[in-house]
VEXGUMAR-480344 format. One record per residue (C-alpha): x, y, z; residue number from 1. Coordinates in Angstrom, 2 decimals, padded with zeros to 5 digits. Layout:
<recs>
+---------+---------+---------+-----+
:      xx :      yy :      zz :   n :
+---------+---------+---------+-----+
:       X :       Y :       Z : NUM :
...
+---------+---------+---------+-----+
</recs>
This chain:
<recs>
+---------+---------+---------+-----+
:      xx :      yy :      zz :   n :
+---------+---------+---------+-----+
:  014.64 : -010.26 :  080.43 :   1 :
:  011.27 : -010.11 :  081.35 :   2 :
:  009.23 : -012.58 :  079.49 :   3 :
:  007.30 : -010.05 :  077.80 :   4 :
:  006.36 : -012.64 :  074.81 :   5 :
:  005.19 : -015.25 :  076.65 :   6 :
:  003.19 : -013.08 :  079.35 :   7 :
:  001.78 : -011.48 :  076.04 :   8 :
:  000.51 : -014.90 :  075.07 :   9 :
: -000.68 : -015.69 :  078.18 :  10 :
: -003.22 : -012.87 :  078.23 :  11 :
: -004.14 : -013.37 :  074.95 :  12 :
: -005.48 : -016.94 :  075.77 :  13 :
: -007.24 : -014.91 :  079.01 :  14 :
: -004.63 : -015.87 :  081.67 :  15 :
: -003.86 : -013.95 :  084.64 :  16 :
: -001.01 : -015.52 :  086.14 :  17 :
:  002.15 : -013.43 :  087.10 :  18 :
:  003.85 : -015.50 :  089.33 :  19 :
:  005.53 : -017.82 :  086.34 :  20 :
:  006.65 : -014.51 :  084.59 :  21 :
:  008.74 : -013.28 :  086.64 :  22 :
:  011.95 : -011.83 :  085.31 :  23 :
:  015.42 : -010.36 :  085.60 :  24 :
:  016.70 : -007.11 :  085.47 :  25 :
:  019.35 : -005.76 :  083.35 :  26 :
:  020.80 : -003.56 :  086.42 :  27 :
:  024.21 : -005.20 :  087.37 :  28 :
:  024.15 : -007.60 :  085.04 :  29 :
:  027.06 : -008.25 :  082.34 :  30 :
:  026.51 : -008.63 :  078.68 :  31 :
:  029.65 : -009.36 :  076.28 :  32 :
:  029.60 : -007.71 :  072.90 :  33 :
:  030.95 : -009.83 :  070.03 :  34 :
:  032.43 : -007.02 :  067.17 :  35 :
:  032.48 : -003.46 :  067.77 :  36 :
:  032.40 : -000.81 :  065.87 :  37 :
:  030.05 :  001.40 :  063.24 :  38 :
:  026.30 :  000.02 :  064.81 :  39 :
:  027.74 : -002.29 :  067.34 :  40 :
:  028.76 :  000.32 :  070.06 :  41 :
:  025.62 :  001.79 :  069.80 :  42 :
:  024.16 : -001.85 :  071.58 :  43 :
:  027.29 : -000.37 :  074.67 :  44 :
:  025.60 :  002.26 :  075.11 :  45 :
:  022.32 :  001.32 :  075.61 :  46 :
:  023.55 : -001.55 :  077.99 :  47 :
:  025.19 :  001.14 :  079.67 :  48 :
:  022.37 :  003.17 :  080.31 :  49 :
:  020.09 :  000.22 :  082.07 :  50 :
:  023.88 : -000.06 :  084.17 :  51 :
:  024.99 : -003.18 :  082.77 :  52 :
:  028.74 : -003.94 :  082.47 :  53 :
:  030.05 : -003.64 :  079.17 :  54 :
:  032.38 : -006.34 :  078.47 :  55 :
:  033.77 : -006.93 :  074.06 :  56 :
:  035.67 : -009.16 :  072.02 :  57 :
:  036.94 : -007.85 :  068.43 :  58 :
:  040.89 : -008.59 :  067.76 :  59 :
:  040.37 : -006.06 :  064.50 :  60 :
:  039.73 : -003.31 :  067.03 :  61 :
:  042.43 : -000.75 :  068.05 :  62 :
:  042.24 : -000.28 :  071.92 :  63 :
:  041.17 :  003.30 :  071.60 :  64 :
:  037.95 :  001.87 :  070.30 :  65 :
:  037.30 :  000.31 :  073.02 :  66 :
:  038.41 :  003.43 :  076.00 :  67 :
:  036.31 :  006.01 :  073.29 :  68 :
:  033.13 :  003.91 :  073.79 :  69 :
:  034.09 :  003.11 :  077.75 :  70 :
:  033.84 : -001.10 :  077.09 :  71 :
:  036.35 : -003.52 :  078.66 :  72 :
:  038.44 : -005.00 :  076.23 :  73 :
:  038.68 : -009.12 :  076.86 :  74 :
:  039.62 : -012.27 :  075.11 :  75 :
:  037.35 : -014.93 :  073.80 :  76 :
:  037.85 : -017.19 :  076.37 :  77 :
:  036.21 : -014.16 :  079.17 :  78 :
:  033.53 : -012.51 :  077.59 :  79 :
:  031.45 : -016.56 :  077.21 :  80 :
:  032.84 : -017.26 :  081.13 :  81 :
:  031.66 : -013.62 :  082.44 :  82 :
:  028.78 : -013.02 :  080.02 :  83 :
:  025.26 : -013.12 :  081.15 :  84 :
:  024.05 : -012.00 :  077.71 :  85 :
:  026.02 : -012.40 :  074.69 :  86 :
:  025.14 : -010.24 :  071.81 :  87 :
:  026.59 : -010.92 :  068.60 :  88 :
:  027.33 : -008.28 :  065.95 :  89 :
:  030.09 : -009.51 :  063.92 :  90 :
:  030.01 : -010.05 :  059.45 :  91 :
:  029.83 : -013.73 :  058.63 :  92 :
:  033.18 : -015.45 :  056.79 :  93 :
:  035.11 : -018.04 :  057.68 :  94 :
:  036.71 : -016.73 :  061.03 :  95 :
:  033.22 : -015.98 :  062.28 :  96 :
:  030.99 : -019.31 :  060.69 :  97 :
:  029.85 : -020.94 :  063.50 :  98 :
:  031.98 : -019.01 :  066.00 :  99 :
:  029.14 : -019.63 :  068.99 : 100 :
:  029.11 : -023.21 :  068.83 : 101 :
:  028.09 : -026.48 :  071.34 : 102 :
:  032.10 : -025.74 :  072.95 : 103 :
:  031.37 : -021.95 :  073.19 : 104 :
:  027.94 : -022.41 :  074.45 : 105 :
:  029.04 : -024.73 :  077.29 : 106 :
:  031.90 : -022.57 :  078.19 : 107 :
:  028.93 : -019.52 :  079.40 : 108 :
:  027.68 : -019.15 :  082.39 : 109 :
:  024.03 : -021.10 :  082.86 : 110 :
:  020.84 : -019.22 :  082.13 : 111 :
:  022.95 : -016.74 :  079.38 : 112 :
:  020.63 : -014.96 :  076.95 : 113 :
:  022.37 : -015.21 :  073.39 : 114 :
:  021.08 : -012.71 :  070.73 : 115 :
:  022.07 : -013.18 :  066.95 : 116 :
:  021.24 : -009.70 :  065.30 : 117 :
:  024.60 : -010.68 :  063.03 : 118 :
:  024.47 : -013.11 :  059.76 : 119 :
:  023.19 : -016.50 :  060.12 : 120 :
:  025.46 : -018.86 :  060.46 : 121 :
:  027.68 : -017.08 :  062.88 : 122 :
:  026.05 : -018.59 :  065.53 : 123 :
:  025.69 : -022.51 :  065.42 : 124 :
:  021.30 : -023.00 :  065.01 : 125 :
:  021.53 : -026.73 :  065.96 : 126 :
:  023.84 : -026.30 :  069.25 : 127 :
:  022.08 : -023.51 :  069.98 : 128 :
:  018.75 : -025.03 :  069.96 : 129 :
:  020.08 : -028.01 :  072.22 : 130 :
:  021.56 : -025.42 :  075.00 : 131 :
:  018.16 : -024.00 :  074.69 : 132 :
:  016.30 : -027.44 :  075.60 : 133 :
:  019.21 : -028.17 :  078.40 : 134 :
:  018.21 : -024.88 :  079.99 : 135 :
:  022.29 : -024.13 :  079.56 : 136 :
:  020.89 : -021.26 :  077.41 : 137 :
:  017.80 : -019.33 :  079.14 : 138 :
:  016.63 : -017.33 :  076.27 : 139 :
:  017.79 : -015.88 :  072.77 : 140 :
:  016.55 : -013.69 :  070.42 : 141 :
:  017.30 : -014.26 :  066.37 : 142 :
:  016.86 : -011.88 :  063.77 : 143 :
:  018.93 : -014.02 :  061.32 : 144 :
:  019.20 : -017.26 :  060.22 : 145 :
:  020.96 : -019.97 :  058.16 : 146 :
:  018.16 : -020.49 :  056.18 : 147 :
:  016.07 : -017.13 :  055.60 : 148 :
:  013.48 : -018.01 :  055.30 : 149 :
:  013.93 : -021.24 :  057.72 : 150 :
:  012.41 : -024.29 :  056.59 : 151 :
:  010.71 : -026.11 :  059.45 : 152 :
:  011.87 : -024.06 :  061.98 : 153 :
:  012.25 : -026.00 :  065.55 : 154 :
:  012.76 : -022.72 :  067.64 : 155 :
:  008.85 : -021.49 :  067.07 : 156 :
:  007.81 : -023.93 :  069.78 : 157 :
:  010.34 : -022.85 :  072.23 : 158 :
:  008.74 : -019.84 :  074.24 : 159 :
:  012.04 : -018.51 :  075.60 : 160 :
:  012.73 : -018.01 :  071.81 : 161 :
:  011.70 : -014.16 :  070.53 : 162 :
:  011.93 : -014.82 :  066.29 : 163 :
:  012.11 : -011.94 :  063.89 : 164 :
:  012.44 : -012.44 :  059.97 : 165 :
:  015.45 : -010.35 :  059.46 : 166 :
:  014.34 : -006.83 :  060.27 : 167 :
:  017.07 : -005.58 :  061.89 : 168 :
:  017.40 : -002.41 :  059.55 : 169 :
:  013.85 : -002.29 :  058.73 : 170 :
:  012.84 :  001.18 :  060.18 : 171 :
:  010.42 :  004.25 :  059.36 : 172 :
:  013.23 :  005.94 :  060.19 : 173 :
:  015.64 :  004.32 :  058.19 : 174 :
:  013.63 :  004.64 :  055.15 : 175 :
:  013.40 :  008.29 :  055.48 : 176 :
:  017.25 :  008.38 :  055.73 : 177 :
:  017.49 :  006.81 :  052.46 : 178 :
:  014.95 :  008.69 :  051.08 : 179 :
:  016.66 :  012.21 :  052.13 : 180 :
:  019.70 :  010.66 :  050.97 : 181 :
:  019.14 :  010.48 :  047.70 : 182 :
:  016.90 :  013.86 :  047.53 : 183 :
:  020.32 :  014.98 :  048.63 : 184 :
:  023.06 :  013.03 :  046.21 : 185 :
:  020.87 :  012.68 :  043.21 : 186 :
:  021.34 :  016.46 :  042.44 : 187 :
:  025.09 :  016.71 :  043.13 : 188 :
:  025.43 :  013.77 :  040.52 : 189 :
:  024.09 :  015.73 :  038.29 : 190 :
:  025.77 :  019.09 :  038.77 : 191 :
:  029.04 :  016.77 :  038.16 : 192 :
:  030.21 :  016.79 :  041.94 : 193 :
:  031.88 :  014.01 :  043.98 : 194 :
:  028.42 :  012.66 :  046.43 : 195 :
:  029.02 :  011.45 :  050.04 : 196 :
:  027.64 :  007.93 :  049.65 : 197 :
:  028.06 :  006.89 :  045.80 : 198 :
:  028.14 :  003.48 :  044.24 : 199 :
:  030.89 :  005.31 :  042.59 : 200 :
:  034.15 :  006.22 :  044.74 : 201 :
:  035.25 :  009.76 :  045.62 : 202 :
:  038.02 :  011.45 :  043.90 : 203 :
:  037.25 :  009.55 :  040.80 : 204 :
:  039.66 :  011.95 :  039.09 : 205 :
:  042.24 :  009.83 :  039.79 : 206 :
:  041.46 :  007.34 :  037.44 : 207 :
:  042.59 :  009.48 :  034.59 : 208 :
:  046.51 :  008.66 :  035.36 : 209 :
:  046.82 :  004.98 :  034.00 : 210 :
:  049.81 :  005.00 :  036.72 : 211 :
:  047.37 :  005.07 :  039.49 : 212 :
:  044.92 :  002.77 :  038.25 : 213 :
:  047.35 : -000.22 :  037.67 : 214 :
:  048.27 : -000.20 :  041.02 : 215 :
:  044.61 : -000.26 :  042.14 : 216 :
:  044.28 : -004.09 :  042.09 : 217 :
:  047.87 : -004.53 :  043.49 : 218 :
:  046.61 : -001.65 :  047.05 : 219 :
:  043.80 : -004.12 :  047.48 : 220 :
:  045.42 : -007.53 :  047.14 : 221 :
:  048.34 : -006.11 :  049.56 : 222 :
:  045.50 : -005.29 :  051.98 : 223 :
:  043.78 : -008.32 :  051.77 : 224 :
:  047.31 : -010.04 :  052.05 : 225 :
:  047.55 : -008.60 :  055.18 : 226 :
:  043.95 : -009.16 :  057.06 : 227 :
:  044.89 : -012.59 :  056.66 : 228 :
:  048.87 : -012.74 :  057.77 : 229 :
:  048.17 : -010.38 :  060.47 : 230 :
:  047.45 : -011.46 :  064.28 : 231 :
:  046.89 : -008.91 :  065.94 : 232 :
:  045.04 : -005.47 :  065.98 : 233 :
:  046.03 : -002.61 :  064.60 : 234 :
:  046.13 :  001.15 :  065.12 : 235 :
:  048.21 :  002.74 :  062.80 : 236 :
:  048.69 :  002.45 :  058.71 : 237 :
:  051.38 :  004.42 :  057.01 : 238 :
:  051.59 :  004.58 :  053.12 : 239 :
:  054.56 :  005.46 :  050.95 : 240 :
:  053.51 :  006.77 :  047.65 : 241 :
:  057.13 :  006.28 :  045.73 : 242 :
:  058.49 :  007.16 :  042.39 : 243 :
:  055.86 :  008.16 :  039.65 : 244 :
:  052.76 :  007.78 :  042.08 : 245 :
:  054.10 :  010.34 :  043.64 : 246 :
:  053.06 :  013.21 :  040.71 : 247 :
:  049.32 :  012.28 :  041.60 : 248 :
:  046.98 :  012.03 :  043.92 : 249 :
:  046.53 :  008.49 :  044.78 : 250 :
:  043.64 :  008.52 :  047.29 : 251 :
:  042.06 :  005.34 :  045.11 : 252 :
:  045.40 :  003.63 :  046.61 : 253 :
:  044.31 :  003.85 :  050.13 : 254 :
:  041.00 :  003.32 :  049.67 : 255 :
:  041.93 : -000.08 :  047.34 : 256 :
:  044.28 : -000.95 :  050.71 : 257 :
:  041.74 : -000.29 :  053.03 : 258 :
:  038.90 : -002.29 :  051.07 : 259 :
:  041.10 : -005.37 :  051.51 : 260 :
:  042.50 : -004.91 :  054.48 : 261 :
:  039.11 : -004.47 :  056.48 : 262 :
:  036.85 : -006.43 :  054.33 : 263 :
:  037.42 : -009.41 :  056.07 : 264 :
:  036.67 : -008.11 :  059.35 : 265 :
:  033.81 : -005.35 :  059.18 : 266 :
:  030.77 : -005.84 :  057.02 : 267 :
:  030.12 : -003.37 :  054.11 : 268 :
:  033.54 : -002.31 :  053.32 : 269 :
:  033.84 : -000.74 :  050.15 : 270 :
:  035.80 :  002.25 :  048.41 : 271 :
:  033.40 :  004.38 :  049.58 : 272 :
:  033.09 :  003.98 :  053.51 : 273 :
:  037.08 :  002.59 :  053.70 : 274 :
:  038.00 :  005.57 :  055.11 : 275 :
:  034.88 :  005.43 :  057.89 : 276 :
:  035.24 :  001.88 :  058.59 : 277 :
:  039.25 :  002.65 :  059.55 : 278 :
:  038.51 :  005.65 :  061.48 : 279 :
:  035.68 :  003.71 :  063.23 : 280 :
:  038.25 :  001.08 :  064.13 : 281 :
:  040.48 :  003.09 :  065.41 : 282 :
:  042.75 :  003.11 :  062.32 : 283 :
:  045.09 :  006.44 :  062.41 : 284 :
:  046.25 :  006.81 :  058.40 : 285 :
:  049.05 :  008.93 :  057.68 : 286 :
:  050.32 :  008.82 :  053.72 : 287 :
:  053.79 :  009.98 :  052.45 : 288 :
:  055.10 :  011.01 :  049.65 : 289 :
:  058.27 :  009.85 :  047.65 : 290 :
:  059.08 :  011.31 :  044.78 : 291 :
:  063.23 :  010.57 :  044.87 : 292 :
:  062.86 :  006.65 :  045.38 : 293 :
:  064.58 :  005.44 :  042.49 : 294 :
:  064.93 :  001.77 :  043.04 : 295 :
:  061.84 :  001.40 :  040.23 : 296 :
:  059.67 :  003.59 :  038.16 : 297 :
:  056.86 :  003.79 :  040.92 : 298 :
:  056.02 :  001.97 :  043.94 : 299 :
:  053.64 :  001.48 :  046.91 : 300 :
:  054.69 :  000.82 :  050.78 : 301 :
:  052.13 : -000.38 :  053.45 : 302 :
:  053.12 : -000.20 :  057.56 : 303 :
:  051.09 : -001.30 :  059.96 : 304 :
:  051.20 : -001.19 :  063.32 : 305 :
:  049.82 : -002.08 :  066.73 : 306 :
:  050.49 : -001.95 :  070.22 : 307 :
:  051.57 : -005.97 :  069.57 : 308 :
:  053.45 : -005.71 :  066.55 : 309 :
:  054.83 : -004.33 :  063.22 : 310 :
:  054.32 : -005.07 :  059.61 : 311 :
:  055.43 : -004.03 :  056.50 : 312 :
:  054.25 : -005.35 :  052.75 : 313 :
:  055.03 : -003.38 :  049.05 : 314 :
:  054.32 : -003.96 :  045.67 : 315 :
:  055.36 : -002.67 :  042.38 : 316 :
:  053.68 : -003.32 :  039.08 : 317 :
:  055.44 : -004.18 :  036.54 : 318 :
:  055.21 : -002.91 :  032.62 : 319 :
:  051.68 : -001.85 :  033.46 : 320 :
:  050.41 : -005.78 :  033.83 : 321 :
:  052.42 : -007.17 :  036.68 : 322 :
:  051.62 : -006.44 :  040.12 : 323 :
:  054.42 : -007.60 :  042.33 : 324 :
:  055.16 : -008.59 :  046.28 : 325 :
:  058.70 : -007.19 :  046.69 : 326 :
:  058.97 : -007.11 :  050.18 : 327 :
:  057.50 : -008.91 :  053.22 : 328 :
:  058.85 : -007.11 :  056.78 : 329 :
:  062.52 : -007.42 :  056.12 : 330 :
:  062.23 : -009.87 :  053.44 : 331 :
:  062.98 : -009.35 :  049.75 : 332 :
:  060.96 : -011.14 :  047.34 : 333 :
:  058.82 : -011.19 :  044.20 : 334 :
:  055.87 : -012.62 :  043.69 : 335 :
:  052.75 : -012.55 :  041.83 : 336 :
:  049.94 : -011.06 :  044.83 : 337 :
:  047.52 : -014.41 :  043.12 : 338 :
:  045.83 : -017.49 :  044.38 : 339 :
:  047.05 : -019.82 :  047.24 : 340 :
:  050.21 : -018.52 :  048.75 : 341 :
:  051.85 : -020.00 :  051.79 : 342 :
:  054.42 : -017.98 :  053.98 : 343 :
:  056.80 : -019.81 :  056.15 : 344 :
:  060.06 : -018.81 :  058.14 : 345 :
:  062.36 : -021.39 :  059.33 : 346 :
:  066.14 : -021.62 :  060.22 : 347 :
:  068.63 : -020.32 :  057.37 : 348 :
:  070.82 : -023.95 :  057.24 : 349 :
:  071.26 : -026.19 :  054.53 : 350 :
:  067.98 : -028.53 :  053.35 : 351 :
:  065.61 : -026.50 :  054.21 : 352 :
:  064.17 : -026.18 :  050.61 : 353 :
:  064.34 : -029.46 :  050.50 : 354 :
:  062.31 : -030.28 :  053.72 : 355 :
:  059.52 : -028.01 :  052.82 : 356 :
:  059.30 : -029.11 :  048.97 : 357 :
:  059.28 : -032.41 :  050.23 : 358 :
:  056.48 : -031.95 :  052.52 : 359 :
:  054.41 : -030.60 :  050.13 : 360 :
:  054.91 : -033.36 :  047.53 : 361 :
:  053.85 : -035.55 :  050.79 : 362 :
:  050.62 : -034.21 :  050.35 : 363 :
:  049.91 : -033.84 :  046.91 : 364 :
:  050.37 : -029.83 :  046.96 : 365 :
:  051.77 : -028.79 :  043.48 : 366 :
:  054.22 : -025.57 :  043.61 : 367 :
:  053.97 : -023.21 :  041.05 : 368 :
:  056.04 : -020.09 :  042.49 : 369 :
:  058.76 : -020.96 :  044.98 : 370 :
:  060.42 : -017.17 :  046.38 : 371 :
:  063.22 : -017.78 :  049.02 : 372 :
:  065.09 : -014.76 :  051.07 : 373 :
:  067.17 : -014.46 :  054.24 : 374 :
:  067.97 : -010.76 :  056.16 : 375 :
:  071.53 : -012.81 :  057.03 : 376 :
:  073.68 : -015.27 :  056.78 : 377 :
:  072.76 : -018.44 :  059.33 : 378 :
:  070.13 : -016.06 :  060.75 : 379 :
:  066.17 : -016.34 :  060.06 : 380 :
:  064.90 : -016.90 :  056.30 : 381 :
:  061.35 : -016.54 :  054.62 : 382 :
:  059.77 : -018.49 :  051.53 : 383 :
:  056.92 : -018.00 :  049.99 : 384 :
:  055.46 : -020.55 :  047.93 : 385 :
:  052.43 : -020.06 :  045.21 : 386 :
:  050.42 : -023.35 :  044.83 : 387 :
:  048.16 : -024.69 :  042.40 : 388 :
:  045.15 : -025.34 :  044.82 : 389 :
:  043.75 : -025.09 :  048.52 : 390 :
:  046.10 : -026.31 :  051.21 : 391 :
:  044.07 : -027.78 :  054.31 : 392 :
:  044.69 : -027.03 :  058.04 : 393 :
:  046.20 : -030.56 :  058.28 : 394 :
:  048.65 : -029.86 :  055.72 : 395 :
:  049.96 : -026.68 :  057.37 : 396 :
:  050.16 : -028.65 :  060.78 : 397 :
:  052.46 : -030.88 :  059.40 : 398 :
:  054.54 : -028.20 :  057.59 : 399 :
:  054.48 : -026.66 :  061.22 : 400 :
:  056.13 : -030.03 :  062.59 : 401 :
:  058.99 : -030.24 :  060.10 : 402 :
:  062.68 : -029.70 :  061.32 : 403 :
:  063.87 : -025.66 :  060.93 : 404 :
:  060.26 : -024.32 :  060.60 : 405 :
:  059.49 : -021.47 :  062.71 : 406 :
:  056.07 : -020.46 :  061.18 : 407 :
:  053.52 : -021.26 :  058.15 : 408 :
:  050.75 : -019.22 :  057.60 : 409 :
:  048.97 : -019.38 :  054.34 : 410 :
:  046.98 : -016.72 :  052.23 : 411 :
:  044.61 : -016.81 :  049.92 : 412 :
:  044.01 : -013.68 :  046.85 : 413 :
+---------+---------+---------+-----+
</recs>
């Protein structure tokens, strides 16, 4: 934080004054991390070197992440109150849009350097530029943007502002990586080996059992089902391979799984570097298999678990066509893993289909898949409902408010 852009400027116009350039050191200073994992830590360390404290935010994140790379684990709420420099590192979708916002940016402390080496978008352009001309904000640094390239771009006369054009991964280095990489992989391709970093995935063998592959779509739709009905982090996965899957080697089922079920939260996440990404994140896999489960021909189980909670989600496919839900935690159902579904629990007591079908008809939501269980008697009960279309915030707020409801949350596939 030493001006070095504007002093730079300065000289070049033959100036030679260093009293309004003088700066702030990173020694004892504070800087809150915003995602970690794969590059992200890398930013801790550094920081940690020039002695900063080392404070991140990243619910996705088991806490052994976060004791491996020696950061302080805190909510939202303290890393923009204790932050002097917030750096963010985090994929854009619609948890993270406009995450750093005019609220978030008055919440820091004033004079906090914000740097965006992320997507664009995650951090609010237009608030941001405002905290910048309030002096709330002291100095940032973007590398992306909203608009790339940015069209009339009101931060190039701000000289607190350092601008890049998206150059984050744009190394000598980098390219030489690449280059070796494929000098490497090219060659096992065609010797007819499995490569480290294919845009195929590894273990393609499995695709020869037609039993595998069907479940494929169903192991990534479970996953994704559970990034989104999920709340808190995670640090263990356990699959069951049951029935028939369990004659073959179904690695393509955990990889499918872990596609969906970190996609959401880490950037890049695809069958090839699933396995990374979890491992990165602190994600201990263990799979099992089943081969005397009889209930149906073949079947997939999915456990997760944290240090705040348990879940539990299978599937079976059907007749080769017909991926199924059949159970949610202790619920027994079956639905189609498709579209909009919404998952509430409320009180097992009469009218309760009643109240929610009647809330939804409130609001013009059209039902198209209605799946109702209970665990006992006058005790807790689950539905989950498949609608035509989108159902807003406001529309689960006043499903939230109706009499028996315990909980809505709403998924989409």
């Amino acid at each position: 934080m030493r001006k070095l852009v504007p002093a730079h400027l300065h000289m070049a116009s033959e100036g030679w004054d260093r009293h309004q350039f003088i700066g702030t050191e990173l020694l004892g200073k504070t800087i809150g991390i915003v995602g970690l994992g794969n590059v992200r830590h890398r930013v801790a360390r550094f920081a940690q070197a020039f002695e900063m404290k080392v404070l991140a935010y990243d619910p996705h994140i088991a806490d052994e992440v976060f004791e491996r790379y020696q950061v302080r684990k805190v909510s939202w709420e303290e890393l923009l109150t204790q932050a002097d420099a917030v750096s963010v590192h985090v994929p854009k979708n619609a948890e993270t849009t406009g995450m750093i916002g005019a609220s978030e940016l008055a919440q820091m402390r004033p004079g906090v350097v914000i740097i965006n080496a992320a997507r664009g978008g995650v951090v609010d352009e237009a608030a941001l530029l405002k905290a910048l001309q309030s002096g709330q904000v002291a100095a940032a640094g973007i590398d992306t943007w909203e608009e790339e390239p940015p069209q009339d771009n009101p931060f190039r006369d701000l000289p607190q502002v350092v601008m890049t054009p998206h150059i984050g991964a744009s190394t000598v280095e980098a390219q030489i990586r690449i280059a070796e990489t494929i000098a490497v992989q090219v060659p096992k391709v065609l010797r007819g080996e499995v490569v480290d970093l294919p845009v195929n995935m590894p273990a393609v063998q499995v695709l020869d059992s037609p039993v595998v592959k069907s479940y494929t779509t169903l192991a990534e739709r479970l996953g994704l089902f559970a990034s989104q009905y999920i709340g808190f982090a995670l640090d263990r996965l356990k699959i069951h391979y049951r029935g028939g899957l369990a004659k073959y080697d179904p690695s393509l089922l955990r990889l499918c799984f872990l596609r969906g079920l970190l996609g959401n939260t880490h950037e890049y996440v695809s069958y090839v570097n699933a396995d990374q990404v979890a491992e990165s994140s602190g994600l201990h896999v263990e799979e099992v298999q089943d081969p005397g489960f009889t209930d149906y021909e073949s079947a997939v189980k999915f456990q997760l678990a944290g240090k705040a909670g348990e879940f539990q989600i299978d599937g079976v496919v059907f007749s080769g066509l017909h991926p199924r839900i059949t159970l949610l935690n202790d619920f027994v159902c079956e639905i189609e893993p498709e579209g909009t579904i919404l998952v509430t629990t409320n009180e097992d007591r009469p009218g309760m289909i009643g109240i929610i079908g009647t809330c939804l008809g409130d609001n013009q939501v059209n039902i198209d898949q209605f799946e109702l269980s209970r665990t006992s008697r006058g005790g807790e009960a689950m539905a989950m409902i498949r609608v035509d279309d989108g159902v807003s915030e406001r529309v689960l707020e006043d499903l939230c408010t109706r009499p028996g409801i315990t909980s809505v949350r709403k998924v989409v596939l």
